[in-house]
Every structure is written in C-alpha cells, then in structure tokens.
DRENVEXDO-278795 format. One line per field, with one value per residue (C-alpha): residue in one letter; x negated, y negated, z negated. Coordinates in steps of 0.001 Angstrom, whole numbers, plus 500000, padded with zeros to 6 digits. Layout:
N
code <- A	...;
x <- X	...;
y <- Y	...;
z <- Z	...;
***
This chain:
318
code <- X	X	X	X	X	X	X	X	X	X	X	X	X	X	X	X	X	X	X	X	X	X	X	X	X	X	X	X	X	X	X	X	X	X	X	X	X	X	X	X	X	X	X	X	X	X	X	X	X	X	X	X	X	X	X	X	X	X	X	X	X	X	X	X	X	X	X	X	X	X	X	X	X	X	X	X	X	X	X	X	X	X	X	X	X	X	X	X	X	X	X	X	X	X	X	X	X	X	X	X	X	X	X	X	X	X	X	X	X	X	X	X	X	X	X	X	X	X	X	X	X	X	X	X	X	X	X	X	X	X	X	X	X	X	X	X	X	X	X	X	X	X	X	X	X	X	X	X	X	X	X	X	X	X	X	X	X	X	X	X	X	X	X	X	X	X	X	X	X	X	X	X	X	X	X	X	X	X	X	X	X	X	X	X	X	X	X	X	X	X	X	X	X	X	X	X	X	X	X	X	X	X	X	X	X	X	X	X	X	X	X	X	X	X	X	X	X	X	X	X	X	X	X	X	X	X	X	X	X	X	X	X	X	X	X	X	X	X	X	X	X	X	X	X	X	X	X	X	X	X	X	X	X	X	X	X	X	X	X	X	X	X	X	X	X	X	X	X	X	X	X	X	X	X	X	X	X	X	X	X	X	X	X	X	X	X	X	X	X	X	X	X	X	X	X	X	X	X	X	X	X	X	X	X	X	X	X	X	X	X	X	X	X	X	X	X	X	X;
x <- 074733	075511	078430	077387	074277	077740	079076	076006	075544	079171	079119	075955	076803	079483	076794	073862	075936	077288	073689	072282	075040	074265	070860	071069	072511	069785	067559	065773	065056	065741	069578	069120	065962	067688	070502	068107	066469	069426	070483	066828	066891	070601	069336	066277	067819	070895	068310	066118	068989	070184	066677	066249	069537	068515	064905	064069	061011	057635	055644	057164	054080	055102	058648	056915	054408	057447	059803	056626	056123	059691	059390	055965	057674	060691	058573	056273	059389	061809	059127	056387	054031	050562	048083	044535	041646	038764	035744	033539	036072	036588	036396	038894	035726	034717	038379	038329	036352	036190	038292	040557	040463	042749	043590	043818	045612	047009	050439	051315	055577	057697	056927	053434	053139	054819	052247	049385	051394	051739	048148	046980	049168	049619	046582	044430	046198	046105	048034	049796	051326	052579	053208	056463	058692	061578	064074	063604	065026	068773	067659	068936	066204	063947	065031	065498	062278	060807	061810	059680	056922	054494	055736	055470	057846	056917	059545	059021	057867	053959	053681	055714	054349	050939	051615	053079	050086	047790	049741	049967	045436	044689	045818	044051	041533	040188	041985	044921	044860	046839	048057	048408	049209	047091	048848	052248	054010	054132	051641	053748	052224	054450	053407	049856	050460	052681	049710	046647	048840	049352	045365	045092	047441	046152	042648	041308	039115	036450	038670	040940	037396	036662	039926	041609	039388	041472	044199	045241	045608	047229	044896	045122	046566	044974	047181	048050	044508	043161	045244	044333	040486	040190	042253	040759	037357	036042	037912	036399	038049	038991	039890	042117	042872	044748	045671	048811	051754	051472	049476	048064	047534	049932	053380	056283	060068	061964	064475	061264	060662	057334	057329	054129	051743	048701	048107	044290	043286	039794	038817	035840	034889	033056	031562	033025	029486	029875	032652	032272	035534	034268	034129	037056	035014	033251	035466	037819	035007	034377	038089	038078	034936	036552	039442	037471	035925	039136	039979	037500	037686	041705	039804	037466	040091	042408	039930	038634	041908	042675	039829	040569	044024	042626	044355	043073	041166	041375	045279	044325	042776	044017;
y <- 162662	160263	159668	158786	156602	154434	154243	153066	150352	149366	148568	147077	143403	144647	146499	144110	141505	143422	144811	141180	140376	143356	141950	138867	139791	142865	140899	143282	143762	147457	147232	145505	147055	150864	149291	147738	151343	152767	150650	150487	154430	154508	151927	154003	157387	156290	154529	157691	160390	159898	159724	163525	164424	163659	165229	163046	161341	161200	161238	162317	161063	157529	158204	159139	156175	154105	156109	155650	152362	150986	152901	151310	148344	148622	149387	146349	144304	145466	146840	145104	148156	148157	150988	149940	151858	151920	150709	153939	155635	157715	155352	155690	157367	159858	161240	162404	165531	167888	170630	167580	167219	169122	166151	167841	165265	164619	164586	162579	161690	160916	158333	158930	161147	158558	156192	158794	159917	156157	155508	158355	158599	154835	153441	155520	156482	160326	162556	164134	167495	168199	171049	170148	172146	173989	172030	169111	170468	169607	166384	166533	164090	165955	169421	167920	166363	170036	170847	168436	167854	170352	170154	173276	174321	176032	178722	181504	183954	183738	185703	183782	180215	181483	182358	179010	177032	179484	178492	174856	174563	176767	174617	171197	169044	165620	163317	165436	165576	167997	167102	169243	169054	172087	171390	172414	169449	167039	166044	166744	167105	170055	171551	171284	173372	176040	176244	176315	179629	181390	180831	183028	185067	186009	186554	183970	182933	180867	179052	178395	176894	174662	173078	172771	169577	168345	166127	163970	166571	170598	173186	172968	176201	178720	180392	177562	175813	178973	179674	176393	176229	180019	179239	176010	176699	173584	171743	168802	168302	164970	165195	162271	160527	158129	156084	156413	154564	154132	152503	156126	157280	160552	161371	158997	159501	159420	156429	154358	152652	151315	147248	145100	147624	148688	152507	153005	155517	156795	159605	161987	163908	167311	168138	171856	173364	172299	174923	178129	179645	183395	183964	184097	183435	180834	179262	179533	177658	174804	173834	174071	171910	169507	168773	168389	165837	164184	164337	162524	159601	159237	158879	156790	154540	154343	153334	150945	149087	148960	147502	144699	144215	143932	147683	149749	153033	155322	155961	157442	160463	163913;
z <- 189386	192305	190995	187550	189265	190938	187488	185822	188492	189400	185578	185390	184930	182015	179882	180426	178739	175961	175331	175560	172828	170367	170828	168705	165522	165987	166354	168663	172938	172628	173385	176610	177952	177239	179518	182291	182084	182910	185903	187431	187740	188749	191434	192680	193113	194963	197462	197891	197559	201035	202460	200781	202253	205878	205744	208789	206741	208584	205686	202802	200616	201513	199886	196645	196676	197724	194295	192514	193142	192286	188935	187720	189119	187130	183791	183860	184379	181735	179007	179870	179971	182519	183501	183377	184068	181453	183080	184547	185334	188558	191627	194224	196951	194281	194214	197667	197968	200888	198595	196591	192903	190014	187757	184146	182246	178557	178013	175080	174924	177756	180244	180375	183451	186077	184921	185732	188938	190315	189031	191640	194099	194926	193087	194448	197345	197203	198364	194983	193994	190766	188297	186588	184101	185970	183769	185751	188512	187190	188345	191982	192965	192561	192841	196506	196669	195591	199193	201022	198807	197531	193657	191612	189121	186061	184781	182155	184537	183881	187608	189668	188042	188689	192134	192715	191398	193640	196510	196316	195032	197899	200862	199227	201307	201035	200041	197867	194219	192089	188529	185866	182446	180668	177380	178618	176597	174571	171395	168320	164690	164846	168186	167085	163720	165665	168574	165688	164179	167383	167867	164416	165172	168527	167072	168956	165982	167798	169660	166482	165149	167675	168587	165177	164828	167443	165987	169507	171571	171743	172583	176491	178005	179900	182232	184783	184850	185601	188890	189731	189548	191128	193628	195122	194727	196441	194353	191854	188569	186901	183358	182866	179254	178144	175090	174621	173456	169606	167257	166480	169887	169152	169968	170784	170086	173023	171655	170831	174254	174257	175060	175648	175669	178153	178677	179144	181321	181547	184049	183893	187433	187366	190552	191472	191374	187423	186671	185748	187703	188055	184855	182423	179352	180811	182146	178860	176973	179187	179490	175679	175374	177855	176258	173010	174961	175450	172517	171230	173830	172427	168822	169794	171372	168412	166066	168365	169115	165373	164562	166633	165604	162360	160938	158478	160370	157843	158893	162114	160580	161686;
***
C-alpha cells in the first residue's frame, strides 16, 4: 500500500492536470476532486504509517485527532463539505460522564463516519474507540492503528465480536466515548426490504410493525448494542443523527462524491439510569423506539430543507 501511496503522489502533479483537463469539456469538478481525493489520502497515510511502525507515540489519541483532523481538513477543502451541529444538541460537558458515553449513530453511505469520528474525537475532544467491520483491516493503517488504539473489529463470529465490544465498554471512564453503528451498514432501499423480511421471517412481528414505518433508517441491530450497554453500565448513551448527503437524506453511491454540502448532526443524551439494560425485552424496545426517534428527526430534516430550497415534499416519502 506504501508503495502505491508513492505512486499516487510521485504522480500527483501528472493526474491533477489531466483531471483538470477532462474537466472542461465535462463540464463537471468530479474528475479533479476524485484525483485530489486520492493524493490527500496517499499524503496522510505515508505521514502516519511510520509513526505506527515505531509505536513510540505518547498519546496515541493525539495521532487520531491529528489523522482525523487532516481528513476533515482535506474534505472541506476539495469537496467543500462541513459538520454542524443542530442547535440543542449534546454539549461538549454533558459528554463526559463518570462511565463515558456509547455514541449509537446512523450510518447512511460512505464518508459519513469520519465526519462523526472527527466531530467527537477532535470536536469534542473525547477520547474515541470504534467498532469497525473486520474488512477494513486490509487497510494497513489501520489494521496497525488496531494495535495501539482500542478499535474493535467486527468479524462473523457473533462470540468473539461480542467479546470484543465487552472488552473495550467495560474499561470506559470520563471523558471516552465509544461509537457504534447499530445498523451494521449502510441505508440501502434494498437493505431495508431484505432486513423488513428477515423481521417476518424471524417472527419478530411487533418489531416488523413498528420499524417498517421507518424509511431513513435499517432496523438497528441487536447483538453489538447489547454487549455494549451491559457491559458499561455507567455508561450514558448519545443517539447521534445526521442528515445525510442527498437531497433525500438516504443512501449515497460511492462514485457520487458529495460537494457543497453541510452534514447536520443532532445528538440526543440518555442519562444511564434511563436504560433498561437488565432486561432483554426492555431493552430491545427502547433501542427500537430510539431509533424510531431518529428516524423521524432525518424526516423531519428532509422535508424541512426542501422546503426551503423550494422542492416538492411529497418525493421524500418512504
């Protein structure tokens, strides 16, 4: 990968030109920001590989606030894309509970969670861990940075993932936030269908009932959200949402970069004396009712911002 980083940037000024060219009979930015993309993340991971090879960091949280930062950095300037927080939401001093906070954030197409990760890691200054596929570990940056940094890595083994997300709620304290994604992937209209019939098919009829009316969002899973919330008791929860980067709110191909747009956060905090975590049930029904509540916030927003663009609303029904 190092190698190919060198190639990407040792060519740099070659391809930046001939994108810039393709550009004008085009008539379109895309050619030359897919190119900038390119070199900005060749650039950052050649600067932090070596500082993962020598483990001598003092504090590896500053590394990822420093990756993180560069990133966000390198997205405003080449897409032109900001995080903003909705007004109420979370304040930094309410994040910072004696037992942390579990972040349980949507995940709507790619991109979105370095926003949310720079948002609370360098934002708000917290101290972040992360529950990540296992397929990002063919990324050598940060299968290395899985070394230093409490990151958990979610495989197909339901045991060992849960064990992992035990291990890395239990040890939080103030000041550490964990993010999770409890719908496993990506909003697609197809993901959505395909997760409404395994509802049926599992019997899980009143669950089918009350999330089906949730177009923005995929019925958040159980498994992983669980081990996290019985494992750090103490532990406040912020459900995070966020608006997205289409028109519709939804899902976003991964060749349609999104340019001039603001992703608006807004963050909910349940106090941990709120959550029912002894009690499967329970605790199954307020997630659901949570992330209905999300839900509707994405709605809300959609309709709102197309109303004052002038768009037809009726579009953005489910």
């Amino acid at each position: 990968m190092a190698l190919l980083d060198l190639l990407i940037l040792g060519t740099a000024p070659i391809t930046l030109a001939v994108a810039a060219l393709v550009c004008l009979p085009a008539r379109s930015s895309l050619p030359l920001r897919t190119v900038a993309l390119f070199v900005a993340y060749a650039a950052i991971e050649l600067s932090v590989l070596p500082r993962l090879i020598s483990a001598d960091e003092h504090d590896w949280n500053t590394l990822l606030r420093d990756v993180l930062g560069r990133g966000y950095r390198a997205l405003r300037s080449i897409l032109d894309v900001t995080v903003v927080e909705q007004d109420g939401s979370v304040p930094s001093a309410d994040l910072r509970g004696e037992g942390g906070v579990i972040v349980l954030a949507r995940h709507c197409g790619p991109g979105d969670s370095l926003f949310i990760a720079w948002l609370l890691a360098v934002h708000h200054r917290l101290r972040l861990r992360v529950v990540l596929t296992a397929l990002l570990r063919l990324e050598p940056s940060v299968d290395l940075a899985g070394d230093h940094l409490p990151l958990c890595f979610i495989g197909p083994r339901r045991g060992r993932s849960r064990a992992c997300v035990e291990d890395v709620a239990r040890s939080m304290t103030a000041g550490d936030a964990l993010l999770l994604f409890p719908e496993g992937q990506n909003f697609s209209r197809a993901r959505w269908l395909r997760s409404l019939t395994a509802l049926r098919d599992s019997g899980a009829v009143r669950r089918l009932k009350n999330l089906r009316r949730n177009t923005y969002t995929l019925p958040p899973r159980l498994g992983g959200t669980f081990a996290a919330l019985t494992a750090a008791p103490g532990a406040d929860v912020v459900l995070l949402a966020h608006s997205g980067f289409t028109d519709d709110g939804r899902d976003r191909p991964l060749w349609r970069l999104p340019t001039h747009r603001t992703l608006l956060v807004h963050t909910v905090r349940v106090a941990a004396a709120d959550i029912p975590r002894h009690d499967h049930a329970a605790l199954s029904a307020w997630l659901d009712d949570a992330w209905t509540g999300v839900d509707e916030w994405i709605a809300a927003t959609v309709v709102a911002n197309r109303r004052s663009a002038g768009l037809d609303t009726t579009s953005t029904a489910g």
